[in-house]
C-alpha positions as CSV (number, residue, x, y, z in Angstrom):
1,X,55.8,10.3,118.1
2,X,58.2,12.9,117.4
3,X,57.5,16.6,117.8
4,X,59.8,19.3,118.1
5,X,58.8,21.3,121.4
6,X,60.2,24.3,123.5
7,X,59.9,25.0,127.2
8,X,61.4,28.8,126.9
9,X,61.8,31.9,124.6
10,X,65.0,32.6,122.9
11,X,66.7,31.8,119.2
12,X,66.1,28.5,117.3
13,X,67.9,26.8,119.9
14,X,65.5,26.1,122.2
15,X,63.8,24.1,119.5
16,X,64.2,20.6,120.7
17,X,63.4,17.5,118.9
18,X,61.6,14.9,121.3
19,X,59.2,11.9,121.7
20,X,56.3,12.9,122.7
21,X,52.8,10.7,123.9
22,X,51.0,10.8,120.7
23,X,47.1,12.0,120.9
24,X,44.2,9.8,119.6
25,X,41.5,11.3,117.9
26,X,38.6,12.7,119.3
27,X,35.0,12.1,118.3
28,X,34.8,14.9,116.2
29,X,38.4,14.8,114.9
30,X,40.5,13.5,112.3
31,X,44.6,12.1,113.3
32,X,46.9,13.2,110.4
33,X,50.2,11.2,109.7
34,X,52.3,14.8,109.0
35,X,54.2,14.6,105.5
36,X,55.0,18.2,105.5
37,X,55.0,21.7,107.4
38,X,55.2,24.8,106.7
39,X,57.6,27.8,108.8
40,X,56.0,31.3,109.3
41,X,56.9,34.8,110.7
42,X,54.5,33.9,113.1
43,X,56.2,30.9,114.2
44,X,59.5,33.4,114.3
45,X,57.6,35.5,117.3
46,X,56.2,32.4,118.8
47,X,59.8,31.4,119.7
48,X,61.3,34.2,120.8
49,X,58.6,35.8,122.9
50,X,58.7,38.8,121.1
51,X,57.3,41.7,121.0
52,X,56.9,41.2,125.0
53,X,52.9,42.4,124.6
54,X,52.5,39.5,123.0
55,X,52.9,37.2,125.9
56,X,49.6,38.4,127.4
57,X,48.7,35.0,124.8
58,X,51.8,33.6,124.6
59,X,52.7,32.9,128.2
60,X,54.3,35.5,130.2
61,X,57.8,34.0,131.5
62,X,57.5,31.0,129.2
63,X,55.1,30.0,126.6
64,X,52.1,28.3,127.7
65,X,52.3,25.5,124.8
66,X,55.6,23.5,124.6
67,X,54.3,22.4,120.9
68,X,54.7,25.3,117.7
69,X,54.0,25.0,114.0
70,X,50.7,25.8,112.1
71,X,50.6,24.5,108.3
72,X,50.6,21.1,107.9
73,X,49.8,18.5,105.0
74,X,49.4,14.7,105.2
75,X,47.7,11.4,105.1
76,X,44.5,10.8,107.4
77,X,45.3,8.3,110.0
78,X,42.1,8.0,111.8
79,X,39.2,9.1,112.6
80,X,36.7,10.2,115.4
81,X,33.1,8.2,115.8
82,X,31.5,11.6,114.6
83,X,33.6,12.1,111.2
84,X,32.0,12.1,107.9
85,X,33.8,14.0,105.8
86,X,37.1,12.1,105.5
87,X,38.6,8.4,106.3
88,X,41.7,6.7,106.9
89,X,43.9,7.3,103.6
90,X,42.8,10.5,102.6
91,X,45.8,13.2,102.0
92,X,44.6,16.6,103.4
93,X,46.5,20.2,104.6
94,X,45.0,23.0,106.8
95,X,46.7,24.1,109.9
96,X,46.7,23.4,114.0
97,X,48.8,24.5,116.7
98,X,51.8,21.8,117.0
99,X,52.2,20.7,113.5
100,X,55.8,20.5,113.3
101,X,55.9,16.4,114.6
102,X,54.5,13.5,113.0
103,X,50.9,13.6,114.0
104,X,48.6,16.1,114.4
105,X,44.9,16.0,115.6
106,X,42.4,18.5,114.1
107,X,39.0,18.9,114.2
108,X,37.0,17.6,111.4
109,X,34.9,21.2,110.7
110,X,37.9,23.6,111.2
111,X,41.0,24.0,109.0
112,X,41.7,20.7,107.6
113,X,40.3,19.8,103.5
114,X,41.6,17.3,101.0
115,X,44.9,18.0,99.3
116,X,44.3,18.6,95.3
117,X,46.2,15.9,93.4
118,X,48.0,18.1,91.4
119,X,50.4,19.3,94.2
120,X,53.0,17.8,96.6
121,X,52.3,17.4,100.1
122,X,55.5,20.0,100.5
123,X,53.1,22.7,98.0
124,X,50.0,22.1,100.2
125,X,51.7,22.5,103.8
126,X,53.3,26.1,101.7
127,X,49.7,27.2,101.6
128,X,47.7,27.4,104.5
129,X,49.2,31.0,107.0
130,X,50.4,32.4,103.7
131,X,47.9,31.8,101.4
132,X,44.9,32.3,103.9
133,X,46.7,35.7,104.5
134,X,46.6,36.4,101.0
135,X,43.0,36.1,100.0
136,X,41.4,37.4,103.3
137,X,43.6,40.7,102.5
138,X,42.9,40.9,99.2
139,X,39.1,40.0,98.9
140,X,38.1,41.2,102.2
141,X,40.1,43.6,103.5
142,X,40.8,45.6,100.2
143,X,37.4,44.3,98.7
144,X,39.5,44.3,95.3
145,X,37.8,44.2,92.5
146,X,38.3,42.6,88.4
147,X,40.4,45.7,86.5
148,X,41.7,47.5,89.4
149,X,45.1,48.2,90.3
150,X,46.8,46.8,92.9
151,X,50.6,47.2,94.2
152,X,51.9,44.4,96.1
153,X,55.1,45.5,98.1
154,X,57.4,42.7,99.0
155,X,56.2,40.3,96.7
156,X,58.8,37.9,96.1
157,X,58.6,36.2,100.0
158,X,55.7,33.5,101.5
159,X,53.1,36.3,101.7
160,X,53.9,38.3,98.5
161,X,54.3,35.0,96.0
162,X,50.7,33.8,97.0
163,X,49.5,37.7,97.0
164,X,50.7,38.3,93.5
165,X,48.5,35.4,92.6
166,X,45.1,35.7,94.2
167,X,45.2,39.3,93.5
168,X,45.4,37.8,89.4
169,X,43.0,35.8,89.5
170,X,40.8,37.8,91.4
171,X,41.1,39.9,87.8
172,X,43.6,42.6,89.3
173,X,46.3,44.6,87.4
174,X,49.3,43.4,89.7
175,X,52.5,45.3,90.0
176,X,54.9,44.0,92.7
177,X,58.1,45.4,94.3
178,X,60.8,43.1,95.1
179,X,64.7,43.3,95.0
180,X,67.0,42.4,91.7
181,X,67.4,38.4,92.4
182,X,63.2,38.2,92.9
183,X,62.3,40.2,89.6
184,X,62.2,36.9,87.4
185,X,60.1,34.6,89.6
186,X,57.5,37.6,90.8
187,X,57.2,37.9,87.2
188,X,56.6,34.1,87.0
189,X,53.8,34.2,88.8
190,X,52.2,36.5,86.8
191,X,52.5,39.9,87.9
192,X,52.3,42.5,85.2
193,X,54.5,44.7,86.3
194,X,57.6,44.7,88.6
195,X,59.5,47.3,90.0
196,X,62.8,46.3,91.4
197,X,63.2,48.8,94.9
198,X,66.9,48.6,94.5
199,X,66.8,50.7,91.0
200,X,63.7,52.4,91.9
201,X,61.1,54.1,94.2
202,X,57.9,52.9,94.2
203,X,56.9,55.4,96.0
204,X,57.6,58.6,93.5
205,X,56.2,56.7,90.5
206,X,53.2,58.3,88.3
207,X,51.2,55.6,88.6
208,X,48.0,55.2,90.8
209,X,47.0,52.0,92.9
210,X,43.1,51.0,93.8
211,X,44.8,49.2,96.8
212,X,48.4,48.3,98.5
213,X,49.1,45.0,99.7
214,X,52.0,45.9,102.1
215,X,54.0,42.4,103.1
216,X,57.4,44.4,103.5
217,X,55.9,47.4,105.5
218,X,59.4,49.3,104.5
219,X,57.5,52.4,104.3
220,X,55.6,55.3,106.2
221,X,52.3,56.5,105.4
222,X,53.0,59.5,103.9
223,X,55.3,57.8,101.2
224,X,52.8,55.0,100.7
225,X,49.9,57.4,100.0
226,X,51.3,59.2,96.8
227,X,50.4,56.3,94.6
228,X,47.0,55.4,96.5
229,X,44.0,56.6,94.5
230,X,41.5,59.2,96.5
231,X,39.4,56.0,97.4
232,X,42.3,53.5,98.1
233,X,43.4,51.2,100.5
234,X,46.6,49.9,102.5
235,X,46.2,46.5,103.5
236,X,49.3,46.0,106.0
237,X,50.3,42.2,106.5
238,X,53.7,42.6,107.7
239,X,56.1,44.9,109.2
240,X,59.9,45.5,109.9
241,X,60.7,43.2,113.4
242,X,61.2,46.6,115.7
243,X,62.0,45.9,119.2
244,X,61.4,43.9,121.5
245,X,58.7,45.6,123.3
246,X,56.3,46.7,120.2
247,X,58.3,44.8,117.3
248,X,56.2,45.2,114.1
249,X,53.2,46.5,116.3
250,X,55.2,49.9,116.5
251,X,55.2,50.6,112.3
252,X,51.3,49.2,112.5
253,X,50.2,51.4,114.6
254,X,52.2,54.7,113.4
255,X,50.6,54.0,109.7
256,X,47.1,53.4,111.0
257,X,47.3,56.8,113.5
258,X,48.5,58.4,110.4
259,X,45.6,57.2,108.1
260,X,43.0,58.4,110.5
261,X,42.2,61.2,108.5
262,X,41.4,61.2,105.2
263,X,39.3,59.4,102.4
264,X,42.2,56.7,101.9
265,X,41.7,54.0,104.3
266,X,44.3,52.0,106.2
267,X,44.0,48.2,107.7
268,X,45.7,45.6,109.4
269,X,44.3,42.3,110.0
270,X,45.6,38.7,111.0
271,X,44.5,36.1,109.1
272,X,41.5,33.5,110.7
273,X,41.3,29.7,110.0
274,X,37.8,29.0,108.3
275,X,36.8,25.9,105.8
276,X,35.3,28.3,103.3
277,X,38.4,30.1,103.1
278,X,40.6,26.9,103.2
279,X,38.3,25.0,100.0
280,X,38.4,28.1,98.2
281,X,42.6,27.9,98.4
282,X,42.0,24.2,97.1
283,X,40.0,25.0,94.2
284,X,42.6,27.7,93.2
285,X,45.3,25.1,93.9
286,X,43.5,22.6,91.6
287,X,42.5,24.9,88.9
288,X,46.5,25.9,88.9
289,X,45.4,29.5,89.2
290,X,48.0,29.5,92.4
291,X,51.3,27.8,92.8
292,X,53.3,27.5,95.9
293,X,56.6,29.1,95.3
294,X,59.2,26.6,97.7
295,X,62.5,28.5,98.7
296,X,63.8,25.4,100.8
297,X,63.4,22.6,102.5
298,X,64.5,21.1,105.5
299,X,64.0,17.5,107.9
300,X,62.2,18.0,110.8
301,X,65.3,17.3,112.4
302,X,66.6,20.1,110.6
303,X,63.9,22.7,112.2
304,X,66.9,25.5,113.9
305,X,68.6,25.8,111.0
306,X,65.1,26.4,109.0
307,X,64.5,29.1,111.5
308,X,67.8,30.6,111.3
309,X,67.3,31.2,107.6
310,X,63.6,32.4,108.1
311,X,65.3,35.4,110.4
312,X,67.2,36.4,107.8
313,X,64.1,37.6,105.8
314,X,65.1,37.0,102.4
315,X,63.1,34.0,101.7
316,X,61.8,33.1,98.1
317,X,58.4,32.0,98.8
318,X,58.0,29.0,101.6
319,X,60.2,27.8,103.8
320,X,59.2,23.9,104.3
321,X,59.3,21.1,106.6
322,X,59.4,17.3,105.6
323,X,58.5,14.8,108.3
């Protein structure tokens, strides 16, 4: 099969398309023919090797998997002896380590459920990183509740366009900050308010938020505080690049030193693969309460130049893959 694999660190360049021994699935696996996947930030540090603390997991000199990509949607190919849940046919998305080729193997109680008709195998492979990220913070993390207030900084990107949604139909009050070009589509999504950073500052506004969903991380604690409510929290998803050493870890760690004290909370999580959280993303999907937003797309062929415009950070929504 074809895969895309590395064998060091650096820029999208190392990214090398190649035939590859295609796996068989195990017992308790299911063998996906890939139609789509799905490029993330994390996929973006995965390359590079960066921040250098990271290699403790990632391989020190060179990364200890040559395979990358996470989100994936496709078409069932086979199936292990112990499978019961799915057969050969059915179209499912989820996520496993090596998606960006034309088969993946994942097991059958992990991250892998049946695709909802109503979307594109391009939608469903937007979802899983993103949209897991998303409702963990949301629901979990910030434990939001129907009626409060909740301001989602850098909405208009893969993160933000999912957030702005789950945060609705979780029953929140959504206001999202975004630049000039975004303030149409975060308002799409149905956000109901937006503040566009370039005309204003979020930060020195009257109004009051129950929580902050912080994609962009663009600004320090003290700034971010002003608008939290006595009780609120910061939910911190992502974070300026930094350098090589610490990269977002450095503005991550300064906030949540900073928010030590005090009744307002601050939290950073990484988002976990579970099948709870990845049916609960389908039913949303097929009740049309959320709706991947799809910057670009690109062949698999294609995957340097879909990572070159994912470091540029000014993504609308997903950046995809077709296979």
């Amino acid at each position: 099969m074809r895969a895309i694999v590395r064998s060091a660190y650096g820029s999208p360049d190392v990214l090398e398309l190649k035939e590859i021994d295609k796996s068989g699935a195990k017992d308790d696996e299911v063998l996906v023919r890939v139609h789509a996947a799905s490029v993330n930030p994390a996929d973006w540090y995965s390359m590079t090797g960066t921040p250098y603390v990271g290699r403790t997991q990632m391989g020190l000199r060179k990364p200890k998997s040559t395979r990358t990509g996470v989100d994936f949607a496709g078409t069932v190919e086979a199936v292990g002896a112990n499978v019961t849940q799915f057969q050969p046919g059915d179209e499912v998305f989820g996520g496993r380590d090596g998606a960006f080729a034309e088969y993946v193997c994942v097991r059958e109680e992990r991250a892998v459920v049946p695709k909802p008709t109503n979307v594109t195998f391009e939608q469903a492979a937007a979802v899983p990183v993103a949209a897991l990220t998303a409702l963990q913070g949301l629901r979990d993390k910030a434990q939001l509740q129907p009626g409060q207030k909740v301001l989602i900084n850098g909405a208009s990107g893969g993160v933000g366009t999912f957030a702005v949604q789950v945060a609705k139909a979780l029953g929140a009050e959504v206001t999202g900050v975004c630049s000039t070009r975004n303030v149409d589509i975060v308002r799409s999504l149905g956000a109901d308010h937006v503040v566009d950073y370039t005309k204003e500052d979020f930060t020195r506004s009257d109004q009051r938020y129950d929580v902050m969903f912080d994609v962009a991380g663009s600004r320090s604690w003290s700034e971010c505080r002003r608008v939290l409510n006595p009780q609120a929290t910061l939910v911190i998803v992502g974070a300026p690049k930094g350098n090589r050493l610490m990269g977002p870890l450095s503005h991550i760690v300064k906030v949540r030193l900073a928010a030590v004290r005090g009744s307002q909370k601050a939290v950073f999580f990484i988002a976990k693969f579970n099948k709870a959280d990845m049916l609960a993303l389908r039913d949303l999907l097929e009740a049309g309460k959320v709706t991947p937003v799809i910057d670009r797309s690109y062949e698999l062929s294609e995957i340097a130049d879909a990572f070159r415009y994912l470091g540029e950070g000014h993504a609308q929504g997903k950046i995809v893959i077709t296979v």
